[in-house]
N, C-alpha and C positions, 0 to 999 in steps of 0.2 A: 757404528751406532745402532747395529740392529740389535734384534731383539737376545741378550747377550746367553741365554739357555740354549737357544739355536745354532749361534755363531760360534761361542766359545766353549761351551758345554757349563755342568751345573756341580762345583766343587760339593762333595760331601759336607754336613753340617749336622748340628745338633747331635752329637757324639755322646751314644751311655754305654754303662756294660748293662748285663740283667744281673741280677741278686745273686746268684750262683757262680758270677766270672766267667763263665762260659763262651759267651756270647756276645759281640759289642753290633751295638745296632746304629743304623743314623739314616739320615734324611739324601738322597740323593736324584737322580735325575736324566740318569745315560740315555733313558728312551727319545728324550726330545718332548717329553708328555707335558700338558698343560700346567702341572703341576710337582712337584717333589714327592717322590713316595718313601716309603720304610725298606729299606735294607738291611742285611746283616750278614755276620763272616764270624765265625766260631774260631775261638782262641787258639793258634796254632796252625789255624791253617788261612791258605789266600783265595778260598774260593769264596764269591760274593752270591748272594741268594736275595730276593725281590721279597716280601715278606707278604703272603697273601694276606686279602680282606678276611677273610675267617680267622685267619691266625692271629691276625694283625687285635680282631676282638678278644682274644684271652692274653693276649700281654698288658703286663701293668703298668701305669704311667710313672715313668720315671721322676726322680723327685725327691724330694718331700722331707721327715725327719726321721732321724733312727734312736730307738734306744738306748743306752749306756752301753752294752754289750753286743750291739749291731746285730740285736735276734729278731727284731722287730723293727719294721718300717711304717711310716702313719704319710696318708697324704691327701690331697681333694683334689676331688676332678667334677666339673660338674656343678659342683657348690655340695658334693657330701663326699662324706670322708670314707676312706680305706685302707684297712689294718696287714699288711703283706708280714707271714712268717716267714723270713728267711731262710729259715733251715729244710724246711719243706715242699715250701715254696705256694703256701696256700692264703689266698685275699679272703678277707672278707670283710663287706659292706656295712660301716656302722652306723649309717645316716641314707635315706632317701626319701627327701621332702623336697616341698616345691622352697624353702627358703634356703639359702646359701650359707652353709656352715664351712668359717673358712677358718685361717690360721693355727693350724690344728700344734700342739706336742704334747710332748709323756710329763704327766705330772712326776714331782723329784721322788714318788716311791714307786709309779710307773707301775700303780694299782691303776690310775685313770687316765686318760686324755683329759685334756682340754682344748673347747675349741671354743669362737666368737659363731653368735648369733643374731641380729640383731639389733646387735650394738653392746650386746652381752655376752658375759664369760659365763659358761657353764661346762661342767666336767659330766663326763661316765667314764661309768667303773667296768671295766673290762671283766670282773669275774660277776658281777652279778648285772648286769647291762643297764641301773640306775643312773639318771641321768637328774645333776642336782644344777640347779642356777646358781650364781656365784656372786652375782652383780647385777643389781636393778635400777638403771641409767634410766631417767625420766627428761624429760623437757619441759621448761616450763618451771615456777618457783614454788616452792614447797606449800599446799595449801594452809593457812591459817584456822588455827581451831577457832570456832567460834566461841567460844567460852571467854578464850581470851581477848576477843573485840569489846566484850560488850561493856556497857557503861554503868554507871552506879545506879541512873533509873532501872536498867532493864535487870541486873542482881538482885537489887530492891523487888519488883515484881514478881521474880523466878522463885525469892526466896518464901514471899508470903503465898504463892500459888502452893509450895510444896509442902508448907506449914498448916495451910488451912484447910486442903483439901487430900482424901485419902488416895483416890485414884491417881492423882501428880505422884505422890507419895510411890507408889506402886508402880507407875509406869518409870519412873527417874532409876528405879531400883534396878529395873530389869533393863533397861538401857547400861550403866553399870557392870552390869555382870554380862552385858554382852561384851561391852567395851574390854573387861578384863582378860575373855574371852578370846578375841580377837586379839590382843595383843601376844598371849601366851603361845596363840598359834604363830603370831611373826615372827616369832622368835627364831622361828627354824627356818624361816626365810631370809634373804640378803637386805640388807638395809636400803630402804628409797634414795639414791641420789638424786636430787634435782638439777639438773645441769644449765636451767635458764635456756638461752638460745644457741650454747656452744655444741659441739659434735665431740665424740669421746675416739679412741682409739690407741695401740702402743697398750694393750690392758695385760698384763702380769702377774700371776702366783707367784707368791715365794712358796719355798723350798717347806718352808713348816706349814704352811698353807692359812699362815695367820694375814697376814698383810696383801692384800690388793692393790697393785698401784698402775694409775692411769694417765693419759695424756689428755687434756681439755684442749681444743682448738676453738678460738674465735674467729670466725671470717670475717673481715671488712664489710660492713652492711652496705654501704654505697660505691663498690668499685668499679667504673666504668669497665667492662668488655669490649674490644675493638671487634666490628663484624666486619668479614671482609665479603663480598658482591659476590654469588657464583652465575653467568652469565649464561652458559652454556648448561641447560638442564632437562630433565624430560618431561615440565609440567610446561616447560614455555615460558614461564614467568623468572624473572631475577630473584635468586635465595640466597638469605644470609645465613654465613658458615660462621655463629659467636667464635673467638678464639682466643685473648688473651687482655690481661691489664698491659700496661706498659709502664715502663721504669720509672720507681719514685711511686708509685700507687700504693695505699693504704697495704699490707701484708698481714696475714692470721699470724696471731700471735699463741703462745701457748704457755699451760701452768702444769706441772704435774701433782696429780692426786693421788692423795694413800687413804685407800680402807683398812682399817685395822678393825676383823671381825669379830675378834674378841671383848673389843670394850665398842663394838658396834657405832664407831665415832670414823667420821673424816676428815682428811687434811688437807691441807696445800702445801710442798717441800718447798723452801725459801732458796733463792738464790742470790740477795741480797749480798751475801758476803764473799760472793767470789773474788779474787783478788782480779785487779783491772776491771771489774765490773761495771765502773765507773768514770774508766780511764775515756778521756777526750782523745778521738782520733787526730793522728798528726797534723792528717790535709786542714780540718778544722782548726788547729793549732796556728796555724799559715795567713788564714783567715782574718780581715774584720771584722766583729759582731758587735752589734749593740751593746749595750754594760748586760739589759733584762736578756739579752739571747743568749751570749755568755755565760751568764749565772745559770741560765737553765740548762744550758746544753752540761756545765762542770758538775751541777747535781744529781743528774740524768740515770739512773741504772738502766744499764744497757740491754733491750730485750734478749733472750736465750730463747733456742729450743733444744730440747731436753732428748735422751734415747737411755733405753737400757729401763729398770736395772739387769745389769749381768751378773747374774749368781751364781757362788767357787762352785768345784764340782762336790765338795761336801755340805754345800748348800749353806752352810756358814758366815760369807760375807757377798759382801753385793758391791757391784762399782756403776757408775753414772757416767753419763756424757755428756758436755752439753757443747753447745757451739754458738756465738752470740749471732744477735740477725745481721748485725754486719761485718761477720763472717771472718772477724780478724782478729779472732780467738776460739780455741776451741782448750774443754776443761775436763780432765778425767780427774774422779772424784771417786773414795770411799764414800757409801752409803749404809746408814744405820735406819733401817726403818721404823726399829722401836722408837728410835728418839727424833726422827728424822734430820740426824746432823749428815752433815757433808763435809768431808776434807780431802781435799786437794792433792789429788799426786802426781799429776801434769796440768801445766800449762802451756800451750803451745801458741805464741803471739807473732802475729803479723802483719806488717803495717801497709801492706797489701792484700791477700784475704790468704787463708786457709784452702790446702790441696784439699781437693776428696770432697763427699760431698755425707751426710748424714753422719754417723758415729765412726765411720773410716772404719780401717778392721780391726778389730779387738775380742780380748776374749782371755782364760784364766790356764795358766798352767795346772798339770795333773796335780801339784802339791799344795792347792785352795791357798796358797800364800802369793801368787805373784802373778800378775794381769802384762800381756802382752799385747803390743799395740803398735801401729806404723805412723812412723813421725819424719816431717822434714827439718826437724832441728839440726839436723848436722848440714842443709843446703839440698839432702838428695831425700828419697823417698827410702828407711830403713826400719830395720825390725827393733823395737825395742821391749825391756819388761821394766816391771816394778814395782816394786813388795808393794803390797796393797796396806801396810801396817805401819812400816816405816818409810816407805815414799823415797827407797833407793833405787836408784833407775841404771840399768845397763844397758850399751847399745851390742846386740847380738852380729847385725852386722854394718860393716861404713865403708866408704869410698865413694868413688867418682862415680857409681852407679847405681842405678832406680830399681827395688824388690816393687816384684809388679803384681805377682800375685802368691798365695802359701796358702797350705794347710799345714798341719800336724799330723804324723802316722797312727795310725791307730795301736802302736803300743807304747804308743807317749813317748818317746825316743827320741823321734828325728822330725824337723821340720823338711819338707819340699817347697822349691821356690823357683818361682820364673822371675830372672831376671836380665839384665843387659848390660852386664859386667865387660863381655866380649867385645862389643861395641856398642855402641848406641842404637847402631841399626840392625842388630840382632838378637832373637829372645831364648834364652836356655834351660833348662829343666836341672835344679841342681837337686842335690839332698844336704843339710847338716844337721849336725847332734844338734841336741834342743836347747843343749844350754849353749851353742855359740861352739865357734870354730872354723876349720874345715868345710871348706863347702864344697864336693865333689860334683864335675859336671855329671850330667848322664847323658842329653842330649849331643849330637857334634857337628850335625848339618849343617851350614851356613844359611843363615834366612832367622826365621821364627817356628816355633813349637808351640802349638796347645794342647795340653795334656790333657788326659783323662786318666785317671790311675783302674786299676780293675779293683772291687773290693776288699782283693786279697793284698790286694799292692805288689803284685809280682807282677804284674805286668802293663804296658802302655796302652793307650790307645791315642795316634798322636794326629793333628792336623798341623803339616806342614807343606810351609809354600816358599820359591824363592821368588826376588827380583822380576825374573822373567819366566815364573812356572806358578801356575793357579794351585789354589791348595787340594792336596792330595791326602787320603787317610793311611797311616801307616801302624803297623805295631810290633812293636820289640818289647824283650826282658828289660826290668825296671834296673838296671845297672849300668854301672861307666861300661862302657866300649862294647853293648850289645848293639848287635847291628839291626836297623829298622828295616823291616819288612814293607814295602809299596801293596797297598790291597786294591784301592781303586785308581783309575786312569780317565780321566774325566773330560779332556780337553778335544774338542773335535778335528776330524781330519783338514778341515780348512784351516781353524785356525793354529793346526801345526804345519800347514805348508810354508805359514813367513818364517821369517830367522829375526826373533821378535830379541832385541838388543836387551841385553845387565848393562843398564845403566852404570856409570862410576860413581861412586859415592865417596864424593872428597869433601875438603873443607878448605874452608878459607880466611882471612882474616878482616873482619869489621872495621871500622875504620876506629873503633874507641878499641883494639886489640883485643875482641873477643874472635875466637875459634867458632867459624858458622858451618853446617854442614848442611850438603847439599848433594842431591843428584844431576850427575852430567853426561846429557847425549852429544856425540860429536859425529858430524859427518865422515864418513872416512877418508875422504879426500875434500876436506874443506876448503871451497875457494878464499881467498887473500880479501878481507873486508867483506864477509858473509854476515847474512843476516843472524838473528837472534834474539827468543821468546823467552821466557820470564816466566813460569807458571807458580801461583799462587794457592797452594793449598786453603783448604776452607776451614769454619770450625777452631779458627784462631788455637786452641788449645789441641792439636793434632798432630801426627807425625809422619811424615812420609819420605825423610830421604832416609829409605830404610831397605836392609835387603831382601824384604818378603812382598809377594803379591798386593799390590796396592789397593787399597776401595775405591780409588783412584784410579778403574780400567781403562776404563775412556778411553780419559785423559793421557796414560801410557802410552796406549793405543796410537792416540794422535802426535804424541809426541813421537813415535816412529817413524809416521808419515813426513812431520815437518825435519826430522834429518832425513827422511829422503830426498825430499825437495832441498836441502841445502842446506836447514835450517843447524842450528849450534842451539842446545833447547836446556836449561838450567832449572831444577825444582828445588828450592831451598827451604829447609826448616828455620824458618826467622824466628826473632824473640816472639815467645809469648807460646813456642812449639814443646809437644809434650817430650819426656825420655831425657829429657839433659837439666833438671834441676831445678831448684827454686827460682834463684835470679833468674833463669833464661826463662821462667816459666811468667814470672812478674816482672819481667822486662819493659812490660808495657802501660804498668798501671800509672794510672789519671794522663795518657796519652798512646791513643792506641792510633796510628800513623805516623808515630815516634821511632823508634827503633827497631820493631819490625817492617817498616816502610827505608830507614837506611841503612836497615842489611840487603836490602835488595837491591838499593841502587852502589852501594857497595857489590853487589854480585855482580852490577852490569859495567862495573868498572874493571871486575875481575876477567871477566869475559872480555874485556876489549885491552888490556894489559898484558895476558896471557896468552889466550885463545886468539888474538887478532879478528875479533869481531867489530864492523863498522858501527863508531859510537851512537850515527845518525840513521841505521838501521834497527833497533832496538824495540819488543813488543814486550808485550805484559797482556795476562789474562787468569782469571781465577775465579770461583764461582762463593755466594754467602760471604764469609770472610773474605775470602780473594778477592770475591768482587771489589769489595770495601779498599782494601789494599790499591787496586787496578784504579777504582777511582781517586784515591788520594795520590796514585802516583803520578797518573794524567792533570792533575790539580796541580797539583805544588811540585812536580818534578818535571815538566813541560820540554824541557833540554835534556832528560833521559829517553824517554819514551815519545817514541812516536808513533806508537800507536799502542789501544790498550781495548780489550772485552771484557765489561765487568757485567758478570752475569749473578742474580737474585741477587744483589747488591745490597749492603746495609749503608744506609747515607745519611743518618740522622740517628746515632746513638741513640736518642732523646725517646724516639719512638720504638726500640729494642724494649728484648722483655727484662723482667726486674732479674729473675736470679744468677741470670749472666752477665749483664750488662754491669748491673751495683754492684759487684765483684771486681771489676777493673777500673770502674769511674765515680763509685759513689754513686749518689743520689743526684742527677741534674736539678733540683732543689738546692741541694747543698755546696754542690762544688762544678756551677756551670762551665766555668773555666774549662774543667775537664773536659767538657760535651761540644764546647765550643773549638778547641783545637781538635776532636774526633773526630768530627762530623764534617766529611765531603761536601755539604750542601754548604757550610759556608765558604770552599774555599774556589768554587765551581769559576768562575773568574777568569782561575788561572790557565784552562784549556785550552791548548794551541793543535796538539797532537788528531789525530784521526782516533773519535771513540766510539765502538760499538755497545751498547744495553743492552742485556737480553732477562727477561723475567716474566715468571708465573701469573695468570693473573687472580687463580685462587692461592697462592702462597701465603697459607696461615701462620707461617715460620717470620720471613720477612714480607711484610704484605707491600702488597701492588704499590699502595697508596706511597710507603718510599720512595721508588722512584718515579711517581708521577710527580712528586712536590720537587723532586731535582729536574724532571724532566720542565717544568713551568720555569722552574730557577736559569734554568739556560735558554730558555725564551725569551725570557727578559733582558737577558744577558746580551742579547741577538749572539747567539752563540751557532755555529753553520753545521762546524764538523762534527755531527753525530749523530748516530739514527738509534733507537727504540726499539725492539721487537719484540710484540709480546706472544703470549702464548697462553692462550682463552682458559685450558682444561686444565693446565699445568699446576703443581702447588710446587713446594721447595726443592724439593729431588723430583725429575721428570720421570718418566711413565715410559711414554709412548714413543717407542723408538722414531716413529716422524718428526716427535719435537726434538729428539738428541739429533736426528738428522741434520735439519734447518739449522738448528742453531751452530753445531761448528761446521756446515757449510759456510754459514757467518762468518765467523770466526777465521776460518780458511780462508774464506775471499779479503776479510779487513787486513791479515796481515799480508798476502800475495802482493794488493793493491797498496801496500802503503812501504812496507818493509825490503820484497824479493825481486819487484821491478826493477826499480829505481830509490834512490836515496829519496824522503820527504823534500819537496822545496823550504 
C-alpha cells in the first residue's frame, strides 16, 4: 500500500510517435522523481533518453487534426492554435490571445481553418491570414423594432409630425438612409442568432460552406447540487465541494440548429419522425398508470440528443446521430441540409440501454457512399457499414467477440482492430481488408496490447503488460510474426524480489447455465476446509479476470498475501462485466444485486465443491461497485458470507448520479421497484455476518452521506456486528498511501478474525 511509484516503479504512459516516425516519446518515471517526465527511444533502436527541459520546449504537442493528405497538422495548446508542416517539420502559431480558441480543423478546401471562439465559429485563411466570423450567437431574445410596437395613436402623431413639419421631414430621411446603410453593411456579416438562455456548442461547416449547423443546450434552471462537507482544510473552517444532481433530476435537453447563409434564415432539424420515437418503454408497459398518465406517457416524443453531421469525404452527403435521453435507442440517419429531411439507416433498440456513450464510432468510407459504425446488434460489440442511400447494412465482422478499438490505414485499404477474439481475457492488434475478411493477428503476446501505429504505419509502438508484469513499452515491425522489441523495464528491485503469482483464469458455471469467468489464487498446499475471499471488482461495467496487469494493484497485491496466509482468493467478472457481450453486459438491468450478486455466491459454491473451501469460512470484499455488491451479500446472503468489507459503498441507488444509474434502473420516479430491490439500505436487516465500512469523507463520486444513512439504518436496527471507518481527506480513489495502509490493515484483521482463526459461531 505504499506509495506505488516507489514500491513498484512507474509503467510508461502517454505513448506518440513525432511527425517524421522517427522517434516515439512517453511519459515515464525510472528516477523515483516526484513526478513523470518526457522520454524517448528512436525507431530501431532500445536505447532510452530523458528528454531535457530545453528540448522538451521545441517539441510539438502531440495531437490534434491533420489534413486530407497528412502534410499538415492543426492543434491548440494553451487555448491558441498551431499549424505543424509535416514535411519539414516547421509550427507555426496562428492565434495568441488572452481568449481560448479551441476545436480547431481544415475547412473541406483546406484554404482555412476553423476554429470556436467564444461561443463562435470563425475561420482564417491560411494564405492571406484573414480571419472571418461565421456565426453570431447572442443571448437573450431578439430585440423588438419599435416601429412595430406602436399603436394607431402614436402612427397617427408620427405621421402628422412628418407632414407638417420640414425638419421631421429631413431628420426621418437621414435616419433612412442610415438604416439602409447599415443593413447593406450586415450583409457581409453572419446573421444575429438569439439563443434566449440556452448555450450553443457541436457548431459545424458543411463542406460548401453554405449551412451551419448547431447544437442548443438547455440546462434545468432549478437542479439541486449535492455539496458534500470538506472538514479537513487550511482556512480552518468546513468547505463545500458542489458536485452533482442525483438520479431522476431535471436533465438539458437539446435541439439542433441549421444556418443556412445563403437565404440568411435559421432552423431547427425535427425529430419527430424517427421511428420508435414514441415508443413506451417496456418496464412502463409492466406498469399501472392512471388513464391521464397513460395517455401522456403513449403521446410523449421521446427527448434525443443529437451529434454529427458527419460529411462523405467528397463533402456530398452528411449522416446524423442521435440517441434518445433514455438511452434505449440510438439512430443513424441520412441528412439533407438543404431540406432538412432525415432518413434512417440504423436503428439500434434496447430495452435495456445502449453500449457506448455519445455517437459511438462512426465515420464514412473513402467511396462518400457508405458510413461505417460499431453496433451490438448481433449480441457482441462489431464493425458494420451502410450505404448511406439505400440503407443496406453489412456486418464486416461477427462472432463471440468484442472490436474494442480501429482505425482505418491511411491508403484506405485495410482496417486495424483491437480485439478479444483470443479470449476474453486478452486484447490483439489485428489488420483486415476494408471491405471485410481475413483478419490477420499481428500482436502474439498473451496479456493485452495498446498500440500506437507510427505515421508511416510501418511500425508499433506497443504498451504491453501481463497477468503478473506491470505494463512495459515495446516496439516491433507492423506485421504478423515480427518479434517485439522490450524498450523500458520499469518495475523495482523490491518489487521483483517476490514470486508475485498468474493467477488462473477459469470459468465456471452460474446456476441459470451461463459460463462466469473468473480469476483463481490457490494456495499451494491448501489446508482441507481453508478459508476463502471473494473480491469484487468495482465500476459494475469493468473487466478484470483478464490476463493483463490489473488497475486493480492493490488488490492483486493483497490477494498474494491472503494465499500466503492460506487464503483460496477468487475475482469473478459477474453479470453487468465489460468484454463478454450485450446480455452479460445488461444482465442486470432494473436489479442490480440480481445476477451479478448470484454469480458470486454461485462462485462461493464453486469454491467449496471443487476447491474444498469451508462453506462457513467465506469473505467478500470490493470497493464503489463491490462495495455495493459486499453489502447486498452480507444482507440477503447472510449463510454465505461471513464476513464482508464494503468500501466507498453505493447503498441507495436513489442517491447515485443520473447518467449511470438511469441506464440500468430507470428513473426512481418511474420504476421504484427497481430502486427498491437495489438498494442495500432497505435490506440491511438481514446482517448476521461480521461487516467492515470503509469510506471517504470528501468522496464527490459516492458521497459520505451514503453510508452515514446506512450507517443510522443499523442503529436502529440495533445491529452489533459492524464498525465504520472513515477517512477525513479521502474522495473515491484514495491518495494517501496511509489511507490505503489502515484500510486493508482493516480488511486484513476482519477477515483473520472472523474467517482463518476459527469458523464464525
Amino acid at each position: 500500500m505504499q506509495d506505488p511509484a516507489q514500491w513498484i516503479g512507474t509503467s510508461p504512459s502517454s505513448v506518440y510517435w513525432s511527425d517524421n516516425g522517427k522517434q516515439v516519446y512517453f511519459q515515464w518515471n525510472p528516477e523515483k522523481a516526484r513526478r513523470d517526465s518526457l522520454y524517448t527511444v528512436q525507431a530501431g533502436s532500445k536505447k532510452v533518453s530523458k528528454v531535457s527541459a530545453a528540448d522538451r520546449k521545441k517539441l510539438f504537442t502531440p495531437g490534434g487534426v491533420f489534413n486530407q493528405k497528412r502534410t499538415m497538422r492543426l492543434y491548440e495548446r494553451g487555448g491558441d492554435l498551431f499549424l505543424v508542416n509535416v514535411k519539414d517539420g516547421k509550427l507555426r502559431q496562428l492565434t495568441k490571445t488572452v481568449e481560448r480558441e479551441s476545436s480547431p480543423a481544415f475547412a473541406y478546401d483546406e484554404q482555412e481553418i476553423t476554429y470556436v471562439k467564444d461561443g463562435n465559429l470563425y475561420a482564417w485563411n491560411l494564405g492571406n491570414g484573414q480571419t472571418r466570423q461565421l456565426t453570431d450567437f447572442r443571448k437573450g431574445r431578439k430585440p423588438v423594432d419599435p416601429e412595430l410596437v406602436k399603436d394607431k395613436q402614436d402612427r397617427f402623431l408620427q405621421a402628422q409630425q412628418t407632414e407638417l413639419l420640414h425638419i421631421i421631414q429631413k431628420r426621418e430621411e437621414e435616419r433612412r438612409q442610415q438604416r439602409l446603410a447599415q443593413k447593406e453593411t450586415a450583409r457581409n456579416r453572419p446573421k444575429e442568432i438569439y439563443i434566449e438562455d440556452k448555450s450553443v456548442d457541436n457548431i459545424i461547416l458543411s463542406p460548401d460552406e453554405r449551412f451551419i449547423t448547431y447544437r442548443m443546450v438547455t440546462r434545468p434552471a432549478n437542479g439541486k447540487i449535492a455539496q458534500v462537507p470538506n472538514y479537513v482544510t487550511a482556512s480552518g473552517y468546513t468547505e463545500e465541494i458542489p458536485t452533482r444532481t442525483k438520479v431522476g433530476d431535471d436533465q438539458a435537453t437539446y435541439e439542433l440548429g441549421l444556418y443556412d447563409t445563403r437565404l440568411d434564415t435559421t432552423y431547427l432539424v425535427s425529430f419527430k419522425s424517427l421511428p420508435g420515437i414514441q415508443d413506451k418503454p417496456a418496464y412502463l408497459k409492466d406498469q399501472k398508470q392512471s388513464k391521464a398518465d397513460s395517455a401522456r406517457t403513449a403521446s410523449e416524443v421521446r427527448k434525443v440528443m443529437m451529434f454529427g453531421p458527419y460529411y462523405s469525404p467528397d463533402g456530398k452527403k452528411a449522416v446524423l446521430v442521435a440517441r434518445s435521453h433514455d438511452n434505449k435507442d440510438r439512430w443513424i440517419m441520412a441528412f439533407d441540409p438543404t431540406t432538412r429531411a432525415i432518413k434512417v439507416l440504423d436503428r439500434l433498440h434496447d430495452e435495456a440501454w445502449i453500449n457506448g456513450y455519445g455517437a459511438g464510432e462512426i465515420g464514412w468510407l473513402p467511396d462518400s457512399e457508405n458510413v461505417w459504425f460499431l453496433s451490438e446488434e448481433s449480441g457482441y460489440a462489431h464493425l458494420y457499414t451502410v450505404n448511406a442511400t439505400s440503407g443496406k447494412k453489412a456486418a464486416l465482422t461477427n462472432g463471440k467477440f468484442e472490436v474494442l478499438n480501429l482505425q482505418m490505414s491511411q491508403d484506405k485499404k485495410y482496417w486495424y482492430l483491437t480485439t478479444n477474439q483470443v479470449h476474453p481475457g486478452e486484447q490483439h492488434f489485428y489488420r483486415m481488408p476494408l471491405k471485410g475478411g481475413k483478419m490477420e493477428q499481428i500482436t502474439r503476446m498473451t496479456g493485452a496490447h495498446e498500440v500506437t501505429m507510427s505515421p508511416d504505419e510501418k511500425n508499433l509502438a506497443i504498451r504491453y503488460s501481463y497477468s503478473n508484469k506491470p505494463w512495459e513499452l515495446y516496439l516491433m515491425e507492423n506485421k504478423p510474426g515480427a518479434k517485439p522489441v522490450q524498450i523500458t523495464k520499469s518495475t523495482t528491485a523490491e518489487f521483483n524480489a517476490y514470486p508475485w503469482r498468474e493467477p488462473e483464469v477459469i470459468t465456471f458455471k452460474a446456476s441459470d447455465g451461463a459460463d462466469v469467468h473468473a480469476r483463481l489464487y490457490k494456495p499451494e498446499n491448501a489446508n482441507a476446509s481453508g478459508p476463502a475471499v471473494i473480491f469484487v471488482h468495482g465500476a459494475g461495467y469493468l473487466q478484470n479476470a483478464h490476463k493483463w496487469w490489473s488497475t486493480y494493484f492493490r488488490e492483486y497485491m493483497f490477494h498474494n498475501l491472503l494465499v500466503d496466509k492460506g487464503y483460496t482468493v477468487l475475482d469473478i467478472d459477474y453479470r453487468g462485466s465489460a468484454g463478454y457481450g450485450r446480455d452479460w453486459r445488461t444482465g442486470i438491468y432494473r436489479h442490480m444485486g440480481g445476477k451479478d450478486l448470484s454469480d458470486h455466491v454461485d462462485g462461493a459454491k464453486m469454491l467449496v465443491e471443487k476447491y474444498k473451501v469451508n462453506p462457513k469460512r467465506i469473505g467478500i470484499y470490493g470497493g464503489s461497485y463491490g462495495g455495493f455488491i459486499t453489502l447486498m451479500a452480507m444482507f440477503t446472503q447472510p449463510d454465505v458470507f461471513a464476513a464482508g468489507a464494503a468500501l466507498r459503498s453505493v447503498t441507495d441507488w436513489a442517491h447515485y448520479n443520473h447518467g449511470y444509474t438511469s441506464n440500468i434502473l430507470n428513473e426512481p420516479q418511474n420504476d421504484s421497484l427497481a430502486y427498491v430491490r437495489s438498494s442495500p439500505i432497505y435490506f440491511a436487516e438481514g446482517l448476521k455476518g461480521a461487516l467492515l465500512m470503509c469510506h471517504g469523507m470528501v468522496d464527490t463520486n459516492v458521497h459520505f452521506q451514503d453510508i452515514v444513512r446506512l450507517s443510522q439504518r443499523l442503529i436502529e436496527l440495533k445491529k452489533e456486528n459492524w464498525e465504520l471507518a472513515v477517512y477525513p481527506i479521502e474522495d473515491h480513489g484514495f491518495v494517501e498511501p496511509s489511507s490505503w495502509t489502515d484500510e486493508y490493515k482493516r480488511i486484513l484483521k476482519l477477515f483473520e478474525t472472523n474467517l482463518n482463526q476459527s469458523a464464525p459461531k
